[in-house]
C-alpha positions in Angstrom: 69.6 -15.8 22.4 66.2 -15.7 23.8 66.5 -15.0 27.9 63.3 -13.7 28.4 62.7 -16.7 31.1 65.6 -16.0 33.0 64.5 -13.5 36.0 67.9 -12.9 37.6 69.9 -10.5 36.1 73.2 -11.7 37.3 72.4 -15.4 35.5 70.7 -13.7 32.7 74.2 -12.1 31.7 76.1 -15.3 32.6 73.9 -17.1 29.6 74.5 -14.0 27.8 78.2 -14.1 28.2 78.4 -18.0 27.3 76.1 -18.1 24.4 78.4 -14.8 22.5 81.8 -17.0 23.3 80.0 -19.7 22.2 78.8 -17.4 18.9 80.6 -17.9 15.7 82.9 -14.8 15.1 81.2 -12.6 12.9 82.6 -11.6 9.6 84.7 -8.1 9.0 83.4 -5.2 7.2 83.7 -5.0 3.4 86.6 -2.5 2.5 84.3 -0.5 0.8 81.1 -0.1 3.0 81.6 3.4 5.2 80.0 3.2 8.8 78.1 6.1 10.6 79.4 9.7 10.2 81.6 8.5 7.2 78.8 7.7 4.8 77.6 9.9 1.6 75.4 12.4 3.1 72.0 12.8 0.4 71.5 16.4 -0.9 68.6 17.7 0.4 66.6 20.3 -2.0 65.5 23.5 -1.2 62.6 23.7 -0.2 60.1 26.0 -1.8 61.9 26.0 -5.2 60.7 24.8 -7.9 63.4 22.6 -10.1 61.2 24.0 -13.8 
């Protein structure tokens, strides 16, 4: 939601708080999708070496 008009800060988080209850829920994450720390971490080479 778009509140960039809205000066006050105390309104500004009242439309805020309306418009998420108002929100559709959103949806749960997949089983399979890791979040943050959890995920694969990509090798990094070395540098300096040369694979051949």
């Amino acid at each position: 939601m778009n509140t960039k008009h809205v000066t006050d800060r105390t309104e500004r988080k009242n439309l805020k708080r309306a418009a998420r209850k108002k929100a559709a829920p959103k949806a749960k994450r997949a089983s399979g999708v890791a979040r943050g720390s959890n995920k694969k971490k990509v090798k990094v080479l070395v540098k300096g070496q040369r694979k051949r």
